[in-house]
PAMAR-801115 format. One record per residue (C-alpha): residue number from 1; residue in one letter; x, y, z. Coordinates in Angstrom, 1 decimal, m for minus. Layout:
   pos   code       px       py       pz
   NUM      A        X        Y        Z
...
//
This chain:
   pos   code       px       py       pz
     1      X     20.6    m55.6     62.7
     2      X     21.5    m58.7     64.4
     3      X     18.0    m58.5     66.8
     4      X     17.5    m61.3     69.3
     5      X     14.6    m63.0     69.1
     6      X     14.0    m62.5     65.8
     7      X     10.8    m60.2     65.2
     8      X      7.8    m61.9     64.0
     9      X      7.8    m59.5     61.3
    10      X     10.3    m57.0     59.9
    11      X     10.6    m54.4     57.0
    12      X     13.6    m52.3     56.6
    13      X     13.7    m48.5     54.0
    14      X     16.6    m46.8     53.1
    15      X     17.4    m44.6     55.4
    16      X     18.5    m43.7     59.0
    17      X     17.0    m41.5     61.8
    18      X     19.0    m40.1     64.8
    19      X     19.2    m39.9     68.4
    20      X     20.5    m36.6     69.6
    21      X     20.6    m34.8     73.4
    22      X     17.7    m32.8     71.3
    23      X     15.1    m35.8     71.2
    24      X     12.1    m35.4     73.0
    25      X      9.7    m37.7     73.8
    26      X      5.4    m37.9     73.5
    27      X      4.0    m40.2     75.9
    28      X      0.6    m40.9     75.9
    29      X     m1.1    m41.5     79.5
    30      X     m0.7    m44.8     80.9
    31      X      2.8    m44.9     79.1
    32      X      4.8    m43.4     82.4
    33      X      6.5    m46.8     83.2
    34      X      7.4    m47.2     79.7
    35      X      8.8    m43.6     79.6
    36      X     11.2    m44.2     82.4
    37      X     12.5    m47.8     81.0
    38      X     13.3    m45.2     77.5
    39      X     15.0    m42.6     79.9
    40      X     17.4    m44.9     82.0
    41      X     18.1    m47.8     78.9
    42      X     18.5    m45.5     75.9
    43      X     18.4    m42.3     77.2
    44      X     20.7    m41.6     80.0
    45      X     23.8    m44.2     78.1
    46      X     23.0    m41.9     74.8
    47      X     23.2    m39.1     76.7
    48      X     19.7    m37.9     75.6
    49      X     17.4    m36.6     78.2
    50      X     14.3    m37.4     76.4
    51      X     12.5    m34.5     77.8
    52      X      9.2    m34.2     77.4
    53      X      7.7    m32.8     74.1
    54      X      4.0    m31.6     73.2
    55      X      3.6    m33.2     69.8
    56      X      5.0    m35.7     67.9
    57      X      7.8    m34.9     65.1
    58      X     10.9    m35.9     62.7
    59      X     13.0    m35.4     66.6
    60      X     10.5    m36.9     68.8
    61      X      9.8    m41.0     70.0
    62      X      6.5    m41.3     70.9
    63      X      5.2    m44.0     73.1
    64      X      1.7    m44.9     72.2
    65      X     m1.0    m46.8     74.4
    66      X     m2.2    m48.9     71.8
    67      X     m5.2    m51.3     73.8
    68      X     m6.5    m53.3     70.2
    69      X     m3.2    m55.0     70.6
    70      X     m2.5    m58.5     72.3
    71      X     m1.0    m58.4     75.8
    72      X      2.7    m58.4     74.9
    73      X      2.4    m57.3     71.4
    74      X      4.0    m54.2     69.8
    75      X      4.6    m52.0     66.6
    76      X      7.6    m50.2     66.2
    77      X      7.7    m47.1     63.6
    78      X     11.2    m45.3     62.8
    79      X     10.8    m43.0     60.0
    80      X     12.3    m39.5     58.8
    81      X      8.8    m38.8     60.4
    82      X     10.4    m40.1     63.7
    83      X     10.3    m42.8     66.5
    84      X      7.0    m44.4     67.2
    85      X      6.1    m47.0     69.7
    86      X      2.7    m49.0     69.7
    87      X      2.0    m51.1     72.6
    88      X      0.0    m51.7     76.5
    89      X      1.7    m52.2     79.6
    90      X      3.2    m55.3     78.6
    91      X      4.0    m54.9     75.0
    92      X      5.6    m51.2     75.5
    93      X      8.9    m52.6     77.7
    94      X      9.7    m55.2     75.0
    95      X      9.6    m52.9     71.9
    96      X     11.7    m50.4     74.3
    97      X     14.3    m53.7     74.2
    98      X     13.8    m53.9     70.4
    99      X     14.8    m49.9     70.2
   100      X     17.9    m51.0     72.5
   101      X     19.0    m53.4     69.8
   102      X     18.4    m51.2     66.8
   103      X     20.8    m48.9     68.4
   104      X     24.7    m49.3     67.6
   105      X     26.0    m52.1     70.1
   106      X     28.1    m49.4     72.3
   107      X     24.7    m48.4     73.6
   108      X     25.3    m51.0     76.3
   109      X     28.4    m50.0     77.4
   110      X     28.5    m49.2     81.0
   111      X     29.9    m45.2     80.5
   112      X     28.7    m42.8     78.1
   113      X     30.2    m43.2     74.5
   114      X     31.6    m40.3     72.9
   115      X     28.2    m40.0     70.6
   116      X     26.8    m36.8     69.5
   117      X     24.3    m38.7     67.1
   118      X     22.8    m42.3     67.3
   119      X     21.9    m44.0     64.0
   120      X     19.0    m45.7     63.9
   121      X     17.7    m47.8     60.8
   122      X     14.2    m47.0     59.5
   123      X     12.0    m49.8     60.4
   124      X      8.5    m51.6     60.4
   125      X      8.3    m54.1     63.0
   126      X      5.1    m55.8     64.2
   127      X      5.3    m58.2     66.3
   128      X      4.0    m60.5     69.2
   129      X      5.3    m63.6     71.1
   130      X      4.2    m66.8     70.4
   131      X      4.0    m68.3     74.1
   132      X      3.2    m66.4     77.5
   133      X      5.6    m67.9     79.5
   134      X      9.2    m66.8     78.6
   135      X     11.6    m67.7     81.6
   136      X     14.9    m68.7     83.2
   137      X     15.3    m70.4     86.6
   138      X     18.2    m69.3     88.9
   139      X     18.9    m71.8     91.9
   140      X     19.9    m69.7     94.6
   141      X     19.3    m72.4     97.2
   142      X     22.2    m74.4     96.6
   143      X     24.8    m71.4     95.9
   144      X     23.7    m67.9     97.0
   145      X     24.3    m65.2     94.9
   146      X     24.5    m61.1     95.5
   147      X     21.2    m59.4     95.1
   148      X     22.7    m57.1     92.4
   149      X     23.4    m59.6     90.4
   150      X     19.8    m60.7     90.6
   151      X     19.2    m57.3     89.2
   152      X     21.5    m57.8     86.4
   153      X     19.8    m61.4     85.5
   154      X     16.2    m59.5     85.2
   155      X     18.0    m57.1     82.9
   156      X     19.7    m59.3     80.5
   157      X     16.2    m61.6     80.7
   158      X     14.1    m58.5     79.5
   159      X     16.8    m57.5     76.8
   160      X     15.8    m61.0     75.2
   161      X     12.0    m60.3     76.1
   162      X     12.0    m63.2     78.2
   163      X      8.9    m62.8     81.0
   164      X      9.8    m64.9     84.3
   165      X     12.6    m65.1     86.5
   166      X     11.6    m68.4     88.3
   167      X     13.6    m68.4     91.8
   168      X     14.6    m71.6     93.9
   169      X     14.6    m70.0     96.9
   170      X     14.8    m73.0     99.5
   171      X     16.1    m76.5     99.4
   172      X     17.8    m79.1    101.5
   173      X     21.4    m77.2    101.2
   174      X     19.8    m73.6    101.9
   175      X     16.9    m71.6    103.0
   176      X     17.3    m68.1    101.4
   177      X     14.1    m65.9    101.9
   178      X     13.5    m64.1    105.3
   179      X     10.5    m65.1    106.4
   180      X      9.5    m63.1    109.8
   181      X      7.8    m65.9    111.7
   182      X     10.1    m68.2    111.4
   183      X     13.6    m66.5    111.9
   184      X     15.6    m69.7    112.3
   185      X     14.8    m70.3    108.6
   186      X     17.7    m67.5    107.8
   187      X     19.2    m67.7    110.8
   188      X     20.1    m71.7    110.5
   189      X     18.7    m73.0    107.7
   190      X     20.7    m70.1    105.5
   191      X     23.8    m71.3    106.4
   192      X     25.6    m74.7    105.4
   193      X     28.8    m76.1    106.8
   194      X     30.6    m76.7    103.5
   195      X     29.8    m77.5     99.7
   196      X     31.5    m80.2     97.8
   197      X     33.5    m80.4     96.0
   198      X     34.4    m82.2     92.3
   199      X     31.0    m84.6     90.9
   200      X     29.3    m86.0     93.9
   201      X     30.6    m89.6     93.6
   202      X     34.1    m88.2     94.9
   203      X     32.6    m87.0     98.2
   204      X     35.3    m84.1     99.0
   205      X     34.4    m80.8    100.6
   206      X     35.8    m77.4    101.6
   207      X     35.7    m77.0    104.5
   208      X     34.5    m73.1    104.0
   209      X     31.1    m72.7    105.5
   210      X     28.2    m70.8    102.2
   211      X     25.0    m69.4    103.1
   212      X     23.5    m66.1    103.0
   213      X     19.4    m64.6    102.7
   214      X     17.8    m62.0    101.0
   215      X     15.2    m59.8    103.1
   216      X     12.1    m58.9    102.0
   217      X     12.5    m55.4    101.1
   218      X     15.4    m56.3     98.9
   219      X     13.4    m58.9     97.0
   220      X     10.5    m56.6     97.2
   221      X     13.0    m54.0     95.0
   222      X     13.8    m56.6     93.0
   223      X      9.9    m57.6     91.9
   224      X      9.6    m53.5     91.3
   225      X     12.6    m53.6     89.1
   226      X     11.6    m56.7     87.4
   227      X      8.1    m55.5     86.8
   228      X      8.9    m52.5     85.0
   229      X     11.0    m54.6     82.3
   230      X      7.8    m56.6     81.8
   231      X      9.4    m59.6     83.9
   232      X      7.4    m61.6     86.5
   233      X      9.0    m63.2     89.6
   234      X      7.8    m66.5     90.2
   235      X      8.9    m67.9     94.1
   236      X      9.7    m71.1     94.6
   237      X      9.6    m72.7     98.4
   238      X      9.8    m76.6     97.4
   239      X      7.6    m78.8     99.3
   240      X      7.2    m81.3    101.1
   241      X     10.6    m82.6     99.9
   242      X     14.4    m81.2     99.6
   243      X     12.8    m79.2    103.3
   244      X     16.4    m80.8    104.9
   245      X     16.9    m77.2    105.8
   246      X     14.0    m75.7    107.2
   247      X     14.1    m79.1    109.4
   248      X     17.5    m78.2    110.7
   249      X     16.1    m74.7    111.8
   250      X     12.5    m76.5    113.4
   251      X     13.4    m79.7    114.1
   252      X      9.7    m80.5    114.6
   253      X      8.7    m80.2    110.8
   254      X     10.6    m83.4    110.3
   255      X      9.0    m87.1    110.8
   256      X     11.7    m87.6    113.8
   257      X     11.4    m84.4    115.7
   258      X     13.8    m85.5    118.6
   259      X     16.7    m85.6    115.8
   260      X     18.8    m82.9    115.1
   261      X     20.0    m82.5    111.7
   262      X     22.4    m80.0    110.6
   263      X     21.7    m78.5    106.4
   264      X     22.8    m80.6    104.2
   265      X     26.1    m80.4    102.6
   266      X     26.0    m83.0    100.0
   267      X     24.1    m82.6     97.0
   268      X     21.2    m84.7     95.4
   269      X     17.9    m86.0     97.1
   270      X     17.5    m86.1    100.6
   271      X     15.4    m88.7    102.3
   272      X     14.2    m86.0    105.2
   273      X     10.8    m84.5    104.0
   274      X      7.8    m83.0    105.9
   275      X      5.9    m84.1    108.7
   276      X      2.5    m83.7    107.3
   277      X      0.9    m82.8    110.8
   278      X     m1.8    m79.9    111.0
   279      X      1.1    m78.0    112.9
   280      X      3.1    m78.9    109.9
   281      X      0.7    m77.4    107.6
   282      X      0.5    m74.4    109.3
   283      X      4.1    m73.6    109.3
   284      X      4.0    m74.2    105.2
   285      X      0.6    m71.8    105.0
   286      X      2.6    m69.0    107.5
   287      X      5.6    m68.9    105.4
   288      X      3.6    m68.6    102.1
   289      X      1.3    m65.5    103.3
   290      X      5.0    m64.2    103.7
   291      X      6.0    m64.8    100.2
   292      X      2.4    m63.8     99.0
   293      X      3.1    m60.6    100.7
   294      X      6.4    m60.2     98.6
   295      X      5.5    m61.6     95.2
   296      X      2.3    m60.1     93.8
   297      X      2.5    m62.6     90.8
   298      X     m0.2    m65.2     89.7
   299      X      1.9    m68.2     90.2
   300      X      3.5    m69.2     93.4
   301      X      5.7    m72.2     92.6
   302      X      5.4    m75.2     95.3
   303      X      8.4    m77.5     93.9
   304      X      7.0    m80.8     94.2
   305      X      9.3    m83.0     92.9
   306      X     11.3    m85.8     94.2
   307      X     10.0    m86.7     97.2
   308      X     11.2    m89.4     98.6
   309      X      8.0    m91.4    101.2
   310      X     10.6    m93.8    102.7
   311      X     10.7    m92.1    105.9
   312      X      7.1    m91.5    105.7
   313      X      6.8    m95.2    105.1
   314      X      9.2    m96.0    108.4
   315      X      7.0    m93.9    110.2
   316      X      4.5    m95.3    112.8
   317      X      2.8    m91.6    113.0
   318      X      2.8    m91.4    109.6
   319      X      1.6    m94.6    108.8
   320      X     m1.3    m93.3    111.3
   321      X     m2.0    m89.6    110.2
   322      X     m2.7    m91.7    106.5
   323      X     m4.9    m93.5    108.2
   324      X     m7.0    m91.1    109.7
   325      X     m7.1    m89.2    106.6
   326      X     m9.0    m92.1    105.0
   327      X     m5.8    m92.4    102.3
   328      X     m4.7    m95.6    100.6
   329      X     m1.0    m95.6    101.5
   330      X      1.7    m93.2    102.1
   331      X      2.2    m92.8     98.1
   332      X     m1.3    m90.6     98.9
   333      X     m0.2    m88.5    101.1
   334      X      1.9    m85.8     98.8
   335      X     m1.4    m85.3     96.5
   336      X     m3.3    m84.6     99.2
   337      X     m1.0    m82.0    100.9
   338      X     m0.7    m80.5     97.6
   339      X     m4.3    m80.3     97.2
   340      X     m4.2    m78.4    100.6
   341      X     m1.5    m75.9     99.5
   342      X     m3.4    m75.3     95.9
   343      X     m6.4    m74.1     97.8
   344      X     m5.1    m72.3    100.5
   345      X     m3.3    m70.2     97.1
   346      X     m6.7    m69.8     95.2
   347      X     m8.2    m68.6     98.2
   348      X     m5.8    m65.7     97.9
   349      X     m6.0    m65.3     94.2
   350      X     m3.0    m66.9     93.3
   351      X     m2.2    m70.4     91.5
   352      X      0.2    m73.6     92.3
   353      X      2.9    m74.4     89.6
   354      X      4.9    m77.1     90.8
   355      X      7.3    m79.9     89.0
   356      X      5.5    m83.0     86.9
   357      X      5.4    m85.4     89.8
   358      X      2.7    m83.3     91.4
   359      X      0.6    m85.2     88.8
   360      X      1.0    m88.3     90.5
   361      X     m1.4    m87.4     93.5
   362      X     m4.1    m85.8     91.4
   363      X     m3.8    m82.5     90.1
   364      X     m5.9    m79.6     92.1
   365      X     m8.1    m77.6     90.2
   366      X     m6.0    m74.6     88.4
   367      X     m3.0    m76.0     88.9
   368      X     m0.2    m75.6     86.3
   369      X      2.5    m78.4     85.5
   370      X      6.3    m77.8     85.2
   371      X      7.2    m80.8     82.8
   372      X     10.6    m81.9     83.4
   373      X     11.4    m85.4     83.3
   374      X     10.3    m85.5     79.8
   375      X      7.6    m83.8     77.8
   376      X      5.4    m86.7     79.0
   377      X      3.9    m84.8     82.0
   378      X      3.0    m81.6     80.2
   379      X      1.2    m83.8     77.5
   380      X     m0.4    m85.5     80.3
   381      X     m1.6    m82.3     81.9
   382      X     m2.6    m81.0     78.9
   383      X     m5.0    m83.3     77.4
   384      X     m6.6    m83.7     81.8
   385      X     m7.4    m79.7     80.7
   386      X     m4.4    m78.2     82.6
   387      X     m1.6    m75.7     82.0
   388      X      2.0    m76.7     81.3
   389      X      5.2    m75.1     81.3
   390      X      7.9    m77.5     79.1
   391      X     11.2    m77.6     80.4
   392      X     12.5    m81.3     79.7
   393      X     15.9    m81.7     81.0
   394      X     16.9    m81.9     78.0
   395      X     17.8    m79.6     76.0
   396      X     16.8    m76.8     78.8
   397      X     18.8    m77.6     82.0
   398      X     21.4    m75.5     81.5
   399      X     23.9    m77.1     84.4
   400      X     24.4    m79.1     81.5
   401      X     27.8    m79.3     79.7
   402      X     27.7    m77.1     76.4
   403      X     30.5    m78.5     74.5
   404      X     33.3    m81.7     75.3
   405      X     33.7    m82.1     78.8
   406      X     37.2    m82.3     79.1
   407      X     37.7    m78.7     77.5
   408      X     34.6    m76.9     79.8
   409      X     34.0    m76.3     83.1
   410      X     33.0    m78.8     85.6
   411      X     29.3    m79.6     85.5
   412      X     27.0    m81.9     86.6
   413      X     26.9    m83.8     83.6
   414      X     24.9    m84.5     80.3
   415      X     25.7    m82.5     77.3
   416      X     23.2    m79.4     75.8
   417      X     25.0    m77.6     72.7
   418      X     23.6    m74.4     71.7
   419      X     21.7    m75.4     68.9
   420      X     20.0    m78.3     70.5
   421      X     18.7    m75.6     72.1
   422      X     17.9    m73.5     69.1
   423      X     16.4    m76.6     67.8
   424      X     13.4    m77.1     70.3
   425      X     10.0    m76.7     70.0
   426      X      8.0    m76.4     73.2
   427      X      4.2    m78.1     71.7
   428      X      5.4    m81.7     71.3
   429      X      4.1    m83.2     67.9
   430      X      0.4    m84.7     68.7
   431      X     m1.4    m82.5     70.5
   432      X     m4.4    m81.7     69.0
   433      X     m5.7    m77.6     69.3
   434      X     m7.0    m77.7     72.4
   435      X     m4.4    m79.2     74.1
   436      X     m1.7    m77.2     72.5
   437      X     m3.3    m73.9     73.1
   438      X     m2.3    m75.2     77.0
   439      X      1.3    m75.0     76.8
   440      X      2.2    m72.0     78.2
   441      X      6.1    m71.7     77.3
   442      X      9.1    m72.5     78.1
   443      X     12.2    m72.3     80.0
   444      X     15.8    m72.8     80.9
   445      X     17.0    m74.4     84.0
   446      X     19.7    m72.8     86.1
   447      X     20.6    m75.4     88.7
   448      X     23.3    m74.2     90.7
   449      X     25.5    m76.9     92.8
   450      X     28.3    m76.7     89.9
   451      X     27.6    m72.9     89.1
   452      X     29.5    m71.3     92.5
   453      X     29.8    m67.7     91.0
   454      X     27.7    m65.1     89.0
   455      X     30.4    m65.1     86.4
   456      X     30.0    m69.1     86.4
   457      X     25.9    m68.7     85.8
   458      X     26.5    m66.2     83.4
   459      X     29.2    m68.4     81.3
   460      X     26.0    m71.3     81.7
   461      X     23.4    m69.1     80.6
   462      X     25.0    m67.7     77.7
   463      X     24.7    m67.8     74.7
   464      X     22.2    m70.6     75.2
   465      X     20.0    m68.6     76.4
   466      X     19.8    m66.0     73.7
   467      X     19.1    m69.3     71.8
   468      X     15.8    m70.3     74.3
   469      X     14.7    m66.5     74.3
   470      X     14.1    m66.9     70.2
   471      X     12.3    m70.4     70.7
   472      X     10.0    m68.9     73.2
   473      X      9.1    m66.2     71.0
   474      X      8.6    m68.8     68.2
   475      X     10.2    m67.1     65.3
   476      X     13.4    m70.0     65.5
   477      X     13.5    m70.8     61.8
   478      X     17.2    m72.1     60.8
   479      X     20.1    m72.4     62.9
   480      X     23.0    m71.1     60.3
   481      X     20.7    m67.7     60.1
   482      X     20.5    m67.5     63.7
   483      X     24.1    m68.1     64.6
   484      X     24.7    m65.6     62.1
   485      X     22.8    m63.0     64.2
   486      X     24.4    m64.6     67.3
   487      X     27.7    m63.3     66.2
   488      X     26.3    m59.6     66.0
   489      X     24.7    m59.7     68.9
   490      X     27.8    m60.8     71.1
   491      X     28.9    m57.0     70.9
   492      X     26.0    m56.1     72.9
   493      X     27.2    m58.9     75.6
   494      X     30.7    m57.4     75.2
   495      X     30.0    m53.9     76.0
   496      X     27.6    m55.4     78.9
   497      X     30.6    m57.5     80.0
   498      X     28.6    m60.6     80.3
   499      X     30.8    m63.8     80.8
   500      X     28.9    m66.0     78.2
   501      X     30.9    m68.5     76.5
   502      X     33.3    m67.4     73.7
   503      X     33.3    m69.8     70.6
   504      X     30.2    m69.0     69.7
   505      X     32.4    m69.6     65.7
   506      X     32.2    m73.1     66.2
   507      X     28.6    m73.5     67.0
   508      X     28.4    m71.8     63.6
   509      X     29.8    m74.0     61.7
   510      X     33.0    m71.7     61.3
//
């Protein structure tokens, strides 16, 4: 059956049931969302209508509201008696997915296959995930991509029953959310004059100017879609470094406000970071009632990391605001804005999430860590009694190379094979209970200064991906078994014309 994750547990009979344009379907109330995921992924390619049916029967799939269950958990029946699906809000979409799969791969082609009659194996699957934070990141700061295809990246997410699609939305080389107040952000800060070209020690560029935004109402339709695959959206507006291009729109956020600076071009860390003036903060708590208004999620993501306090340290304002604020030192004054940004987000029901160095000023009550410079930081946070995402550069930054360098694509470096990503486990070894109960998930990293293309993020992402999808559902057992699956699977990412990388043989072993 080839299904990817694995199911936490699994128990086949002899015997088949069938899909035909005759299958109705029972949902109870509360299951409409559900319903409509059915319709439009198995459904309308099966050429089924599903329509609606009074009772349950040997022709029917019924979609049961089952509240006793955990969050995301799921039971999936298929019988001579028929189709039954057990699940709430959250655990319905995912055994939709698991449906999906036990289908014949040709399912996911894009037309209609020549079909009458869809065999599906009878089945007992219960099953929940082990971790609450599934996700991917996709950097569209540094390369913009086509909304559609941020569509397409929720849908092959959910297929694995992964939960967030983390988005970079603003960095030094591009500023890609419209925010309404501030229309230079788009208008300027969208827009670079070139992107390099080759690894960053050869300095060449294009010459081709890159940019482009998405508007609210298209990222608005694309937290709708998302949501009813059972897949959060979690922003990202990084701050109060890699801001380079909101300071070439408003010159005044910047600790030299007389200087104009164009977006950056080059990649890496930029030394321009915030002014951390009260006019300062009230630009960063503007723009994020904007994304608050676009992104109904728990967690707004706040970046964070690599924050460079040279300038502030050159600064004779700086030096003293820090004063004023009773600080030690400039080294201070990152925890304490943070601290400033975390409550002004609790005060609207949401929650900061922000890269590990946000540790370094002190974290703010509620705050979640991103751990990934190494596991330390999420062992850190958890044992201080908070939240932790684990995403350690290694083995889940996938701007990594996958195989030998001189027969892949150009990447940014370092080397992440599918199974060293099979082989992770998110709970590092000596965490007691307690602790370990506070590591949400996982994730993989999708940085994008070598990924210029949706085909090229696609090639990145997979199969690796299908790989972290299975360790963040936490039924990875043995890597032959899985690869074994892996080679079933890749019909489904045939007929769904995914560009994922091809010798999936060799990573198993053949």
């Amino acid at each position: 059956m080839h299904l990817i994750p694995r199911p936490a547990r699994l128990t086949t009979t002899p015997g088949v049931w069938r899909l035909t344009q005759a299958t109705g379907l029972v949902a109870d109330a509360g299951a409409g969302e559900a319903a409509e995921l059915l319709r439009e992924l198995i459904g309308g390619p099966a050429g089924s209508k599903l329509l609606p049916a009074t009772e349950p029967g040997p022709d029917t799939i019924r979609l049961r509201v089952g509240p006793q269950l955990a969050d995301e958990a799921y039971r999936l029946s298929v019988s001579a008696a028929g189709v039954v699906l057990t699940g709430g809000r959250r655990g319905l979409p995912l055994a939709v997915q698991t449906l999906r799969q036990l289908l014949p791969p040709d399912i996911f082609a894009g037309g209609r296959p020549a079909r009458a009659e869809w065999p599906v194996p009878h089945v007992e699957i219960e099953d929940a995930p082990r971790f609450g934070w599934r996700g991917v990141l996709l950097d569209v700061a540094r390369h913009w991509y086509p909304v559609e295809f941020l569509h397409r990246l929720v849908d092959l997410a959910a297929l694995h029953k992964l939960n967030r699609l983390h988005l970079h939305l603003t960095d030094d080389q591009g500023w890609r959310m419209e925010i309404e107040r501030y229309p230079r952000l788009t208008e300027v800060g969208a827009w670079r004059a070139e992107t390099m070209l080759g690894h960053y020690t050869e300095g060449r560029y294009d010459g081709v100017p890159h940019g482009g935004h998405y508007t609210k109402r298209e990222l608005r339709d694309l937290v709708a879609h998302a949501r009813a695959r059972g897949v959060t959206i979690v922003p990202e507006i990084d701050m109060p470094g890699h801001m380079r291009a909101a300071i070439a729109a408003y010159p005044e956020l910047g600790d030299d406000p007389d200087r104009a600076l164009p977006v950056a071009t080059a990649w890496g860390v930029h030394e321009q970071v915030l002014r951390l003036s009260e006019e300062t903060l009230e630009f960063c708590r503007n723009v994020l009632e904007e994304v608050l208004e676009v992104f109904p999620g728990e967690w707004i993501h706040l970046g964070g990391d690599e924050c460079p306090t040279k300038e502030w340290e050159q600064s004779p304002w700086t030096r003293a605001r820090v004063r004023e604020l009773g600080l030690p030192g400039v080294d201070a004054l990152q925890g304490w804005f943070t601290a400033r940004m975390a409550a002004f987000l609790a005060g609207h029901g949401r929650r900061l999430i922000g890269w590990d160095e946000i540790i370094q000023g002190g974290l703010p009550p509620g705050a979640i860590v991103m751990s990934w410079q190494s596991e330390q930081g999420g062992v850190d946070a958890a044992r201080a009694g908070h939240e932790a995402v684990m995403c350690p550069h290694t083995p889940t930054y996938f701007d990594h190379y996958q195989a030998d360098p001189a027969r892949e694509p150009l990447a940014i470096g370092g080397l992440t094979t599918l199974e060293d990503v099979y082989a992770y486990r998110p709970v590092p070894a000596g965490l007691d209970d307690d602790d370990a109960e506070r590591i949400l998930g996982t994730q993989a990293q999708l940085w994008s200064e070598y990924l210029p293309t949706a085909a090229h993020v696609e090639y990145m992402a997979f199969p690796r991906l299908c790989a972290l999808a299975e360790v963040a559902w936490g039924t990875a057992g043995e890597y032959p078994e899985f690869a074994a699956r892996l080679l079933g699977h890749r019909e489904r990412l045939d007929h769904l014309g995914v560009a994922y990388r091809r010798p999936v043989e060799a990573e198993a072993g053949r």
